[in-house]
N, C-alpha and C positions, 0 to 999 in steps of 0.2 A: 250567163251573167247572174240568174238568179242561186243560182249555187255558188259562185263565188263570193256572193255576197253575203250566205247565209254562213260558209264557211267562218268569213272573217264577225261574224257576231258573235260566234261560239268559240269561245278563248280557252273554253276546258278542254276543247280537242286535241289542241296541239300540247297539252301537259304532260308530263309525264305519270303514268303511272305505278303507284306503288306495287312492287311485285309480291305478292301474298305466297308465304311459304309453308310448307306444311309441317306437322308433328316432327317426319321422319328426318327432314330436309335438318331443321333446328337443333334437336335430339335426336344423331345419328347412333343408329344401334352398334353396339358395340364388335370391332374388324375381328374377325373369325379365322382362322388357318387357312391358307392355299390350301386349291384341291388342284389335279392334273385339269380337273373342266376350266377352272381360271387362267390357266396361261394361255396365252395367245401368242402365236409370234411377234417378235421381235422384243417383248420383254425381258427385263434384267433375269429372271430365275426361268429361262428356257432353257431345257437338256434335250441332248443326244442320249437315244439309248433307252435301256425303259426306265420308267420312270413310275414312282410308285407316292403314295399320299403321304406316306411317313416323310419322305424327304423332304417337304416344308412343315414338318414339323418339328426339326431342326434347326436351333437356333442360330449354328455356328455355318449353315448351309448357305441359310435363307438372307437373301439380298434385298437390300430397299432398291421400292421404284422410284426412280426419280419424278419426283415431285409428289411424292406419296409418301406418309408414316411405315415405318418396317412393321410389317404382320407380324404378329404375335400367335407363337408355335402352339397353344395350349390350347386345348380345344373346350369350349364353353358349353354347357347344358345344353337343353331344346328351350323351346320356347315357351313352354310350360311351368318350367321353372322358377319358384320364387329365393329369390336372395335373402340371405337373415339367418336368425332365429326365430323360430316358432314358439310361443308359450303357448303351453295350455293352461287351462284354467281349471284352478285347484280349488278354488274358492264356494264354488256353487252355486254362484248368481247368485238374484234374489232371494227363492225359495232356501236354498241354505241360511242364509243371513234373517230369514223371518223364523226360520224352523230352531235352530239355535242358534250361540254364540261361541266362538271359536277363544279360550281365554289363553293368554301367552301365559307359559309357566315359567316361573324363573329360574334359570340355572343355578346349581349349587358352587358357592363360592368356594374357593380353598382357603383354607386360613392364614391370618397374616402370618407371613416368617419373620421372627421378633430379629434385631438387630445384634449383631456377638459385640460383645463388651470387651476390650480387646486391653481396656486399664485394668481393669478387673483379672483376667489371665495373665498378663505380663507381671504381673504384681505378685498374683502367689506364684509365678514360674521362677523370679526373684529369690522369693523368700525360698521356695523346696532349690532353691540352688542349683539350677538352669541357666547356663547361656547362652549354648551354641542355639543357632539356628535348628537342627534335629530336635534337641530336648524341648524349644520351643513347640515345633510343629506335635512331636507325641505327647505334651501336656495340653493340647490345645485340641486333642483330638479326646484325650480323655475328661477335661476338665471344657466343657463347653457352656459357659457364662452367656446368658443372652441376658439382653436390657428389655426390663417390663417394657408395657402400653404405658401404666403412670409414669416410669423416669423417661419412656420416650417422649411423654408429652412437656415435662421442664426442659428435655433437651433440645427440640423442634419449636423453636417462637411462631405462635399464631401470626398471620401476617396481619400488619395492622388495618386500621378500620378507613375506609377511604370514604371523605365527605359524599356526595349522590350528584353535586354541580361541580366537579372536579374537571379537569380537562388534561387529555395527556397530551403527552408530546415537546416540541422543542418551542422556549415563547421566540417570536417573531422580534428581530435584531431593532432598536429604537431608531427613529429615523437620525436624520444625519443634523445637526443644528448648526443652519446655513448662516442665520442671522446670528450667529456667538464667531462665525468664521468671517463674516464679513467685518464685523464690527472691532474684528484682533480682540477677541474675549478673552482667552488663552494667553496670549500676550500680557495683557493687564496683571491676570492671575498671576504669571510668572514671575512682573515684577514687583508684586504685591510679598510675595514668598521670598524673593532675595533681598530684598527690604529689611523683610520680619527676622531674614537668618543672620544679616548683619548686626543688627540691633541687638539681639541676643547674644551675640558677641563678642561686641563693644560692652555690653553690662558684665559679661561674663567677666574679660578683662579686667574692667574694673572692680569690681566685684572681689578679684584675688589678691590674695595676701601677698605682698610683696618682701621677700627677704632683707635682711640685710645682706652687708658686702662681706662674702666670702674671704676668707684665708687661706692663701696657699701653705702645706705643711711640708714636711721634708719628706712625706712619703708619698705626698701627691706628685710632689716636684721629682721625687726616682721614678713615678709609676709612667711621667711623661717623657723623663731625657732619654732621648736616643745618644749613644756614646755615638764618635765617630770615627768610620771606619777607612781605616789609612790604606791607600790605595798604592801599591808597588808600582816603580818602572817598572817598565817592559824588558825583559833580557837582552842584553846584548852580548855580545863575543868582547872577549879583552882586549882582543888588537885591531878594532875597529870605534874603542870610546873616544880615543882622544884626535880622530881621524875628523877633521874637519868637512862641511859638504862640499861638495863639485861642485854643485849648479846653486844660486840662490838667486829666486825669483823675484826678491824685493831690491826698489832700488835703495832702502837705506835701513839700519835696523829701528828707526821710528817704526816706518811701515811694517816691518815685521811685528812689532810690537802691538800695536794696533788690530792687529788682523789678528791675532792670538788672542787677545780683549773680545773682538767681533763674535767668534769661534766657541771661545767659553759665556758667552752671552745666550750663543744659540744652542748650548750645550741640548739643552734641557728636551728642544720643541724638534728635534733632528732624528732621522729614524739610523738605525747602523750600531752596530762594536764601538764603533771609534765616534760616534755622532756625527758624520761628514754625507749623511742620505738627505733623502729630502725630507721635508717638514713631516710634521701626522698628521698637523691640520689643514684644510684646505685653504 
C-alpha cells in the first residue's frame, strides 16, 4: 500500500520522456559506397558469383533499398579530411603590418581611343569623288579623322545637376475622390460645359451675318437639271403585239388601273429589274 501510494504522488513518473539524441544521430555523416562486408542476405544488391567492390561503385548496377536513399558510387576521403579552400596567409600578420606598409600601385591606364568623325570622312570621300561602298572603306582606312577631347565634350551633354532632396521613382496614383462621386460632381461639371457650349452657339448664330436672298442664274439652273431619260418598251416579236392576253386577273379594267397606280407608287421602295421583290426597308 505504501508504494502505491507513493507511486500515484509522483506524476513525473508516468511522463513521458524526452529522448536525447546525439551529434551523429542529428548530423548523420555522409552514406559512403557498398562494400561486399555490407550486404547481407536478402538485400536488393545481393549477387551470385564473385563479387568485387567496384560493382557498387556502379551507378547503373547499384539498387536502392527499400526504404533507404540509393548509395552513392563515389568514394569520399578519410576522415581527416577537410572540405574547402585553404588560404594562406600572404599578409604577414602583425609583425608585417608594424614592420611596413604594403602600398597598392596603380596600373597603367591605356589611353582614351578618341571617337572617328564619320561627317568629317563622308564629306571629303564626297568631295574626292567616292561613292561606292569600297572607295568609301579605302578612304577611310587612309583618311582617319578622329573627334578631339574638346569637340567630344560639346558633343556629350554633361548630365544635368539633380537637387540633394530629390526623390526617384514613380509618384504614388492620387486617391480616388469618393465625396465628388457621391455628391454626382462630374455630373454637375458636365452639365455646366453643355450649358456653356450651347450658349456659345446661339451667340455664334447670332452673331453672323446673314445674306440676302440668292438668285437663281441660268447657269446655276443647267448645273442642276437632270435631262430626262426616256425609258424604251421592252421588245416584243411582231406577231404577238396585237395578240390580246388569255387570262386576266382583274375583274374589271378600273381594277386593273388601280393596281398599276398601286405598282408605280411602290415603284421606288421595291427591290428587283422590274420593281415587283420585296421592300429594302424593313
Amino acid at each position: 500500500m505504501p508504494e502505491a501510494k507513493s507511486s500515484r504522488q509522483d506524476p513525473l513518473r508516468w511522463k513521458k520522456q524526452p529522448v536525447r539524441r546525439t551529434v551523429s544521430q542529428i548530423c548523420p555523416p555522409p552514406r559512403r559506397p557498398l562494400t561486399v562486408a555490407d550486404i547481407r542476405p536478402g538485400m536488393e544488391n545481393e549477387r551470385l558469383g564473385v563479387v568485387r567492390d567496384s560493382m557498387f561503385q556502379n551507378p547503373l548496377i547499384v539498387k536502392a533499398e527499400l526504404g533507404k536513399p540509393r548509395e552513392r558510387s563515389c568514394s569520399l576521403p578519410g576522415v581527416d579530411f577537410n572540405y574547402g579552400l585553404y588560404t594562406r596567409g600572404l599578409d604577414g600578420g602583425v609583425p608585417a603590418a608594424i614592420g611596413h606598409w604594403n602600398v597598392f600601385k596603380q596600373q597603367p591606364t591605356c589611353p582614351h581611343e578618341l571617337t572617328r568623325n564619320y561627317i568629317a570622312m563622308n564629306r571629303g570621300a564626297v568631295k574626292a569623288g567616292l561613292v561606292t561602298a569600297r572607295e568609301n572603306f579605302l578612304y577611310r582606312q587612309l583618311n582617319d579623322i578622329r573627334i578631339s577631347d574638346q569637340e567630344d565634350r560639346h558633343v556629350k551633354k554633361d548630365l544635368p545637376s539633380l537637387p540633394p532632396n530629390m526623390t526617384f521613382g514613380t509618384p504614388a496614383r492620387p486617391s480616388t475622390p469618393f465625396f465628388d462621386l457621391l455628391q454626382h460632381r462630374y455630373q454637375q461639371l458636365w452639365v455646366q460645359e453643355q450649358k456653356a457650349t450651347q450658349k456659345a452657339i446661339k451667340l455664334e448664330k447670332k452673331h453672323k451675318v446673314i445674306l440676302g436672298k440668292l438668285y437663281e442664274t441660268r447657269s446655276s439652273q443647267l448645273r442642276k437639271y437632270k435631262p430626262p431619260v426616256k425609258l424604251d418598251a421592252l421588245w416584243q416579236m411582231p406577231h404577238f403585239q396585237k395578240v390580246r392576253p388569255h387570262l386576266s386577273t382583274f375583274p374589271t379594267e378600273a381594277d386593273r388601273q388601280r393596281a398599276l397606280r398601286a405598282h408605280q407608287d411602290e415603284h421606288a421602295v421595291r427591290q428587283g429589274t422590274l420593281r415587283m421583290g420585296n421592300y429594302t426597308h424593313p
